[in-house]
C-alpha positions in Angstrom: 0.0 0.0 0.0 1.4 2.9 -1.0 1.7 5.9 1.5 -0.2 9.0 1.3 1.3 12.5 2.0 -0.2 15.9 2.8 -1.1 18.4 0.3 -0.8 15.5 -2.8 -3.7 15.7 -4.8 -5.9 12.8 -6.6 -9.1 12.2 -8.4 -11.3 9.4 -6.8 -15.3 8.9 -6.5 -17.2 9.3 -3.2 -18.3 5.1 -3.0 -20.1 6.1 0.5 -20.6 8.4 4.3 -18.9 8.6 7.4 -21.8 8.5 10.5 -21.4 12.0 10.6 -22.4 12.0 6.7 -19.1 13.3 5.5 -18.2 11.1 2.0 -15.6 8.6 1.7 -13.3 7.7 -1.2 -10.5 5.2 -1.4 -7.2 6.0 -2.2 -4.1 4.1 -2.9 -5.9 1.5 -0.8 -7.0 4.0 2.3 -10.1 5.4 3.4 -10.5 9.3 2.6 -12.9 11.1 4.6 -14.1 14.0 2.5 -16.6 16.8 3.9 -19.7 17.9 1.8 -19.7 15.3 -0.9 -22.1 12.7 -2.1 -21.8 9.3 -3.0 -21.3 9.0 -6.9 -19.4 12.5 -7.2 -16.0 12.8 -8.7 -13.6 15.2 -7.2 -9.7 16.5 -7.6 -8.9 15.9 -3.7 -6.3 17.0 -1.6 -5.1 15.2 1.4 -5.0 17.4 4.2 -3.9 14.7 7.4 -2.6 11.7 7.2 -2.6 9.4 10.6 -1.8 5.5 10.8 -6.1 5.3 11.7 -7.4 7.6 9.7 -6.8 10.0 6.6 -9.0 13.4 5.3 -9.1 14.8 2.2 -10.6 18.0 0.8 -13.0 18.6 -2.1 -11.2 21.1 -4.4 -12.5 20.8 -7.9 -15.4 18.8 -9.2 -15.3 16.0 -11.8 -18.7 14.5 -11.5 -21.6 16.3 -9.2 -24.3 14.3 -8.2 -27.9 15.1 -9.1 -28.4 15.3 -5.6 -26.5 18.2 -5.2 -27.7 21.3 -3.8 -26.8 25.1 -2.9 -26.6 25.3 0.7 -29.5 28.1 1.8 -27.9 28.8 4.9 -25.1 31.7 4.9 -23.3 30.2 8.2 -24.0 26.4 6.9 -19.5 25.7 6.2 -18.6 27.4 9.9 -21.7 26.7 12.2 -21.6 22.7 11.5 -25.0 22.6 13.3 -26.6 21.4 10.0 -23.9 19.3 8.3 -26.6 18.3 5.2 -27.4 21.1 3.5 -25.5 20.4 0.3 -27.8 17.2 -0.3 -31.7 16.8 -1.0 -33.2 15.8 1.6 -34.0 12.0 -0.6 -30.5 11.9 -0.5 -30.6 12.6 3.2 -32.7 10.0 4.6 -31.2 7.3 2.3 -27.9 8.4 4.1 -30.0 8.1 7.7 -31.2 4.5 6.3 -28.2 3.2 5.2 -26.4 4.7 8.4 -28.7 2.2 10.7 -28.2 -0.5 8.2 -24.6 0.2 8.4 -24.1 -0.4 11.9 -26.9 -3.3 12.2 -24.6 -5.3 9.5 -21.1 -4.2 10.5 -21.1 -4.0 14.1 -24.4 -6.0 15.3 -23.4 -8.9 12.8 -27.6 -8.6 12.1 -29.4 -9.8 8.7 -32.6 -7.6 9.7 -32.4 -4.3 8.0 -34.3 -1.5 8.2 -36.4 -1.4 5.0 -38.1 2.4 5.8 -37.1 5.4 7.6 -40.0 8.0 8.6 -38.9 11.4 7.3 -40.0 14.8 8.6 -42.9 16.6 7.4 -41.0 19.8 7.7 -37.3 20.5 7.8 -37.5 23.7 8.5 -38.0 25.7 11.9 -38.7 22.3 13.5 -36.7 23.0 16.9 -39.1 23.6 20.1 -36.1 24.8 21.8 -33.7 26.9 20.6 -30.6 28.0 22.5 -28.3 31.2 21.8 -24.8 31.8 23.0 -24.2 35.4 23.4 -20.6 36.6 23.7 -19.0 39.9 22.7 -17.4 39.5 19.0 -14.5 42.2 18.1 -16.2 44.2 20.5 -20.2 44.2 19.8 -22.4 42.0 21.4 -24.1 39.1 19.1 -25.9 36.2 19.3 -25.1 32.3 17.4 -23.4 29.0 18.2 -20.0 27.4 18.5 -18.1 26.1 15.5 -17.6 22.5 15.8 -15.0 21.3 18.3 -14.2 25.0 19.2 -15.8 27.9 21.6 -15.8 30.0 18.8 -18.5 31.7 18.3 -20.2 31.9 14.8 -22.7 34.4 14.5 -25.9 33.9 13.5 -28.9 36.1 13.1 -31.6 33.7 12.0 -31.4 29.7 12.2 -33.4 27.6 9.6 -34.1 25.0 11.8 -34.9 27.4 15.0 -38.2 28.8 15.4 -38.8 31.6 14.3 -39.9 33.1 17.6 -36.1 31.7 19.1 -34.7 34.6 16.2 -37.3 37.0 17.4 -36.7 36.7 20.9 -33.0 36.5 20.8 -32.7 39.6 19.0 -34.9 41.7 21.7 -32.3 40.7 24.1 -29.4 41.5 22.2 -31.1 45.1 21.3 -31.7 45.5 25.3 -28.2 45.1 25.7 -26.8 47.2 23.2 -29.3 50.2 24.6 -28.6 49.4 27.8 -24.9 49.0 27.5 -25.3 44.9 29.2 -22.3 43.4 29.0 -22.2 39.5 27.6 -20.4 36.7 29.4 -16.6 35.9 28.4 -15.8 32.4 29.6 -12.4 33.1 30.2 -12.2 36.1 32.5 -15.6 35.3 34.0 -16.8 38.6 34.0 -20.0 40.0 32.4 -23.8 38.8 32.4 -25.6 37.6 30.1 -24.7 33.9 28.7 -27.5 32.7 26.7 -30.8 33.1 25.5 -33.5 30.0 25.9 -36.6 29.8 23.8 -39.2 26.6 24.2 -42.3 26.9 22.1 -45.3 24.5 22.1 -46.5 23.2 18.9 -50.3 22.0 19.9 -50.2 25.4 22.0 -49.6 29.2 21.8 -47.5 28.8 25.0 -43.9 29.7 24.5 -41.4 30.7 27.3 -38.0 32.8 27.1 -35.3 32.4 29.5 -32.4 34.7 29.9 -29.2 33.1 31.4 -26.5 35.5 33.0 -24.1 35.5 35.2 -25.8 37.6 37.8 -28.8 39.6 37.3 -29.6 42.8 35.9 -30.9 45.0 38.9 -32.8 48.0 38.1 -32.6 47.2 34.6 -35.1 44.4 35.2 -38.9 45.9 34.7 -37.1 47.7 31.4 -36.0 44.4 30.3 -39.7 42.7 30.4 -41.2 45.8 29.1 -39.2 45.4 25.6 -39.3 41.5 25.8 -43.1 41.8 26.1 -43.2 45.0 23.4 -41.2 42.9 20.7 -42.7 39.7 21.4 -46.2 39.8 22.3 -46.1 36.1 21.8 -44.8 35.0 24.7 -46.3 34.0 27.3 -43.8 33.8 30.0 -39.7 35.5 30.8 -37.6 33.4 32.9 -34.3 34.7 34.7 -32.0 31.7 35.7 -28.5 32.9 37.1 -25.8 30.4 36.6 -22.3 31.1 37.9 -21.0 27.7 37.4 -18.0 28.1 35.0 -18.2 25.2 32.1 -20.6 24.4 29.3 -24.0 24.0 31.5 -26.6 26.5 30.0 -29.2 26.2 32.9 -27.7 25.9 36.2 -28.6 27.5 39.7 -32.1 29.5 40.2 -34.4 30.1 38.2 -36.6 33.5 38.9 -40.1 33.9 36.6 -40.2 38.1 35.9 -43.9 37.9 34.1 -46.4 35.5 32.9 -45.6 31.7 33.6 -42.2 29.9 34.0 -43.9 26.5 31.7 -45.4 25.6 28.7 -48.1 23.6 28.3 -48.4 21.1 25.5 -49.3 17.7 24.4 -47.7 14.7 22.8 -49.4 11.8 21.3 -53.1 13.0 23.2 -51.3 13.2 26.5 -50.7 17.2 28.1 -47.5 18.2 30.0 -46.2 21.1 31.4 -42.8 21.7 31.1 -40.8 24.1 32.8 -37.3 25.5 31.2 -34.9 23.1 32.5 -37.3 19.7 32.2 -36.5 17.3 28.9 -39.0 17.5 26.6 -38.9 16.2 22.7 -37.5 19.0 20.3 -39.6 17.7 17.1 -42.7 16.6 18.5 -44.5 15.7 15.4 -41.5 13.5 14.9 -42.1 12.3 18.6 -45.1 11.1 18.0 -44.4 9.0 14.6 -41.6 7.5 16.8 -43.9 6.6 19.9 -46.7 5.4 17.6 -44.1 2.7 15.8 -42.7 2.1 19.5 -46.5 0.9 21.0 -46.7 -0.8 17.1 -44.2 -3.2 17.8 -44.8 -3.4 21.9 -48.0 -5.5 21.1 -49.8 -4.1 24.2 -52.7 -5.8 25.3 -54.9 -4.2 28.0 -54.1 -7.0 30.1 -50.6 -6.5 30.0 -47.9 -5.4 31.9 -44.9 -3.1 30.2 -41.9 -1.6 31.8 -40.6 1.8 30.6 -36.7 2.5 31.4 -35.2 5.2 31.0 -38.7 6.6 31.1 -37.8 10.4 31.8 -41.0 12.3 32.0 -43.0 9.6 31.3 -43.4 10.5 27.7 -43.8 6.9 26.2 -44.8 5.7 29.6 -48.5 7.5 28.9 -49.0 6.9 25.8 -48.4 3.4 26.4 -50.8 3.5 29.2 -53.3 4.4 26.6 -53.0 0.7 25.3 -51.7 -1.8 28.2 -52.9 -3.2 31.4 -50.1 -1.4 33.2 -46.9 0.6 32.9 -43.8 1.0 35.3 -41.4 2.8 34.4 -37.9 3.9 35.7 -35.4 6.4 36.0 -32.6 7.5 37.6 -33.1 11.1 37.8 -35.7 12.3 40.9 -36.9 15.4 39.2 -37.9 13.5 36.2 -39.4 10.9 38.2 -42.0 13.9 39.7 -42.9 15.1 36.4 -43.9 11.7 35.3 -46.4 11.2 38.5 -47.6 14.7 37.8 -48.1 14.5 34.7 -49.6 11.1 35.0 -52.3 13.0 37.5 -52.8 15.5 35.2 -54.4 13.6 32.7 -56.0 11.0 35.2 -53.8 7.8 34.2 -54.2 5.5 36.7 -52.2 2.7 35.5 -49.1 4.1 35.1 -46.5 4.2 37.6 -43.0 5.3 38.7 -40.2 4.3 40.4 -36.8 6.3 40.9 -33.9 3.8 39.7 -31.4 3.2 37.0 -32.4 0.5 34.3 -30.1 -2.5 35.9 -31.5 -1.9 39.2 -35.2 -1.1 38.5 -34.9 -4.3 36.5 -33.6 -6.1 39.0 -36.7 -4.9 41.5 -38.5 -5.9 39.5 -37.5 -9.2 39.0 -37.4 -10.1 42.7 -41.0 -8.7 42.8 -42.1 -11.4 40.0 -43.0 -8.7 38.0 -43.1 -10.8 34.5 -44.1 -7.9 31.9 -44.7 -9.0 28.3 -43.1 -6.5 27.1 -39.9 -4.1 27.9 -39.0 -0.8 26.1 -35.9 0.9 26.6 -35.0 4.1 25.3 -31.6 4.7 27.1 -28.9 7.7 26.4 -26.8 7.8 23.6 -24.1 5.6 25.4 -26.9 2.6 25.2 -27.1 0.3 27.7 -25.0 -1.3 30.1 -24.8 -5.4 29.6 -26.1 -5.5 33.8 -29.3 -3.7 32.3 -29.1 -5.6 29.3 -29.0 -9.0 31.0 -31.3 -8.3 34.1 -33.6 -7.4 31.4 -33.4 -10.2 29.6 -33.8 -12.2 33.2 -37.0 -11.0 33.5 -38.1 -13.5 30.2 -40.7 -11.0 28.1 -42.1 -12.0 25.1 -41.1 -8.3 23.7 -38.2 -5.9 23.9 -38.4 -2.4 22.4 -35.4 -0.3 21.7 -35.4 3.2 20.8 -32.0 4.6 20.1 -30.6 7.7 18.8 -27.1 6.2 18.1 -27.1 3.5 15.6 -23.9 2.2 16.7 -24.3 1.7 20.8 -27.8 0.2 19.3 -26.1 -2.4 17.1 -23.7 -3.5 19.9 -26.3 -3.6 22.4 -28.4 -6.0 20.5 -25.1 -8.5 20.1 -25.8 -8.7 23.6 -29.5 -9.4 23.5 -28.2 -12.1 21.2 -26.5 -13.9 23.4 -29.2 -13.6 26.1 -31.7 -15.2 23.8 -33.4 -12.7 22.0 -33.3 -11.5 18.2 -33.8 -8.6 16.1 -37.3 -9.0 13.9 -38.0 -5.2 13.1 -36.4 -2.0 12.3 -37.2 1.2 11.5 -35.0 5.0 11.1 -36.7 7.9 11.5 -35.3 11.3 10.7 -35.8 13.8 14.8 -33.1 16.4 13.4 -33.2 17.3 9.6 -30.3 18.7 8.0 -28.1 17.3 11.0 -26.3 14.1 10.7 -28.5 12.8 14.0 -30.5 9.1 13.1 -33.2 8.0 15.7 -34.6 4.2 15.3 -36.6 2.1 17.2 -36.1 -2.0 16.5 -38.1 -4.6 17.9 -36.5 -8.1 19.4 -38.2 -11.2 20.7 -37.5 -14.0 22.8 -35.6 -17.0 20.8 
C-alpha cells in the first residue's frame, strides 16, 4: 500500500458516508474522509492529514456532481456545522440516515434484519421547540449564534433555519436591550459580564412559548425595562424566565431560576397526553416527529390491556403514557428524581391510573422488578446515547418478556447492544430510522427483538 502525504492531490469517486455523513473515497488502498460530498461524485482531492487510523481529504474541484447536489441556503452552513446536510436533498438525506442504521446493524451487530423504511420529517425547516443562543461579545459588539464545531468560537448567527422563528425574534430583543442598555455578555475566560445565553421553548399544539435569559448575575434596576421590551417585541410570549448560573463550564441552565412575568412552563401535548414543562425539564425537540416514533414504538410493543410493560429510562414519562393508553399497566424507571416527579404529575394530570414510577437506573429497577415477580410482556428501553450497560441488558433479559423495544438515537451503541441481547436469547425481527433532526447528521430508530 502505498503511503499518502499531505497536500498531494488525486481524483477518486465518493463510494459512501462517514456517521457524521461526510463522504468517503478510497485512495491508494485508504479510506478518505471528504466533507460535503455525495456518493457518486468525482472530485480533484487534496489530502489534508494523514494518521496511521485515519486519513481526510478536501473537495477542491469537481469532476462528476451528483444530481443530488444542492446550494446550501444557509449563509453560516461551512462554519456553524449545526446542519452538516445542506449540500444534499433531503431523498439523499434520509437514504444516508437508512443506510447509516443498516450500516451499523450489519457491521457492528453482525444482524441480517435491515431496516427497510425510515420516517422522514414533514417539515425541515424551523422544526426545533427549543432553541438556545450563546451570546458573547465578538470584536467588540455583542451578538448572538453558536459554536463552531469542536471549538468555543463563536459563529454568529442572526436567524437559524431549523430554529423557530420566535427563538430569532426573541434573541434579537435581548441583544437590542443590551446594546441600549450597555449589558455586558459573558466571556468564559475572565468570567466577568452577564448575560450567557438566550432559551426559547415553544409548544407546537399550544400558543404557550417561554423565554429564559441566562446570566451570570442579574440585571438590577434594569429588570422591569428588560420585560417591558421583551413583552413590546414579542407579544407572543407567554412567559420571561431569569435563571443565574455562575457555574464556570458548558452548563446552560444551572442555579435558580426566577419567573419576571407571565408563567415559567409551557403547556403542551404529545401523542393526546398534556404536560407542562418548565425551562430546564427534557422534553422532545420535534414533536411531530415524537409522536411517529412513539406510535411505531406501542406498534411493535403489542400491548394488550391486560398487559404489563416496563418503561426504562422513562424520563417524563413520555412513552410511559401513551403506552398507558394501550396496556394493562406501565412502570417505568429512571434514575433522575426530578424526572421521576414530572412523570407522576403528569400522570395525574391527565387521570392515568395505570401508570406508575419508580426512581432507579435500568439494571436496578430491573432487578426490583425481578425479585417482585413482576413478569411484563413487554420491555421498552429508550436509554442515552451511550446505550445500555450489559447489567441492564442481562437483568432485562432475566425477566423472560415476550417483547423488547429499543429506541436509540445512536445507531452504533444500538447495534452492539443487540449482540448482547443475542447472546441472552433474544433476536432482532424489526427496524425502523426515522429522521428527529433534519439537516443534522442525528438518526433516531426504534427496533423490535423477541425471545428465541
Amino acid at each position: 500500500m502505498d503511503e499518502l502525504r499531505k497536500n498531494e492531490i488525486y481524483e477518486a469517486q465518493i463510494s459512501g458516508y462517514t456517521s457524521e455523513g461526510s463522504g468517503v473515497c478510497r485512495i491508494k488502498g485508504r479510506a478518505v474522509f471528504v466533507a460535503r460530498t455525495i456518493v457518486g461524485e468525482v472530485w480533484q482531492i487534496r489530502i489534508v492529514k494523514v494518521t496511521a487510523s485515519a486519513v481526510w481529504g478536501r473537495a477542491e474541484e469537481a469532476i462528476k456532481l451528483s444530481p443530488e447536489r444542492r446550494e446550501p441556503d444557509c449563509p453560516h452552513a461551512l462554519r456553524c456545522g449545526g446542519c452538516s446536510l445542506r449540500h444534499m436533498s433531503y431523498a439523499e438525506e434520509l437514504r444516508f440516515k437508512r443506510e447509516r442504521l443498516n450500516d451499523a446493524l450489519k457491521h457492528i451487530g453482525h444482524q441480517t434484519v435491515q431496516a427497510e423504511e425510515i420516517i422522514g420529517s414533514d417539515s425541515i425547516a424551523h422544526y426545533r421547540n427549543k432553541g438556545i443562543y450563546t451570546v458573547r461579545e465578538v470584536s467588540g459588539e455583542v451578538k448572538s449564534g453558536f459554536f463552531a464545531p469542536r471549538t468555543h468560537e463563536l459563529v454568529p448567527v442572526d436567524s437559524c433555519l431549523i430554529q423557530s422563528e420566535l427563538a430569532d425574534k426573541v434573541t434579537a430583543a435581548v441583544l437590542g436591550f443590551m446594546r441600549d442598555n450597555s449589558v455586558k455578555a459573558y466571556d468564559e475566560k475572565t468570567h466577568k459580564g452577564g448575560v450567557r445565553n438566550v432559551f426559547v421553548r415553544c409548544a407546537v399544539n399550544s400558543p404557550d412559548c417561554v423565554a429564559c435569559i441566562v446570566s451570570a448575575h442579574g440585571f438590577g434596576s434594569k429588570t422591569e425595562a428588560l420585560v417591558e421590551r421583551l413583552r413590546l417585541d414579542c407579544p407572543e410570549l407567554t412567559g420571561i424566565v431569569l435563571n443565574i448560573n455562575k457555574t464556570v463550564g458548558n452548563s446552560v441552565l444551572a442555579g435558580d431560576f426566577y419567573t419576571l412575568w407571565g408563567r415559567d412552563s409551557i403547556s403542551d401535548s404529545l401523542c393526546g397526553v398534556r404536560y407542562e414543562i418548565s425551562p430546564q425539564a427534557f422534553y422532545q425537540i420535534n414533536p411531530p416527529q415524537a409522536e411517529k416514533l412513539y406510535t411505531r414504538a406501542v406498534e411493535y410493543a403489542q400491548c394488550t390491556l391486560g398487559s404489563t410493560v416496563l418503561d426504562l429510562y422513562c424520563g417524563a414519562g413520555t412513552i410511559s403514557l401513551f403506552l398507558a393508553k394501550h396496556a394493562g399497566q406501565v412502570i417505568g424507571a429512571e434514575i433522575v428524581p426530578e424526572a421521576i416527579e414530572n412523570a407522576r404529575a403528569n400522570a395525574v394530570r391527565n387521570g392515568i391510573e395505570n401508570a406508575r414510577f419508580i426512581c432507579a437506573d435500568a439494571s436496578e429497577a430491573a432487578e426490583r422488578f425481578l425479585k417482585e415477580s413482576i413478569k411484563p410482556e413487554t420491555v421498552v428501553v429508550d436509554p442515552p446515547r451511550k446505550g445500555m450497560d450489559a447489567a441492564a441488558i442481562k437483568a432485562v433479559c432475566g425477566m423472560l418478556p415476550e417483547r423488547v423495544v429499543y429506541v436509540s438515537c445512536n445507531p452504533s451503541t444500538l447495534a452492539r447492544d443487540i449482540c448482547v441481547f443475542n447472546d441472552c436469547g433474544y433476536e432482532l425481527k424489526k427496524a425502523t430510522a426515522l429522521d428527529m433532526f433534519p439537516r443534522t447528521s442525528a438518526c433516531e430508530a426504534v427496533v423490535l427483538l423477541t425471545k428465541n
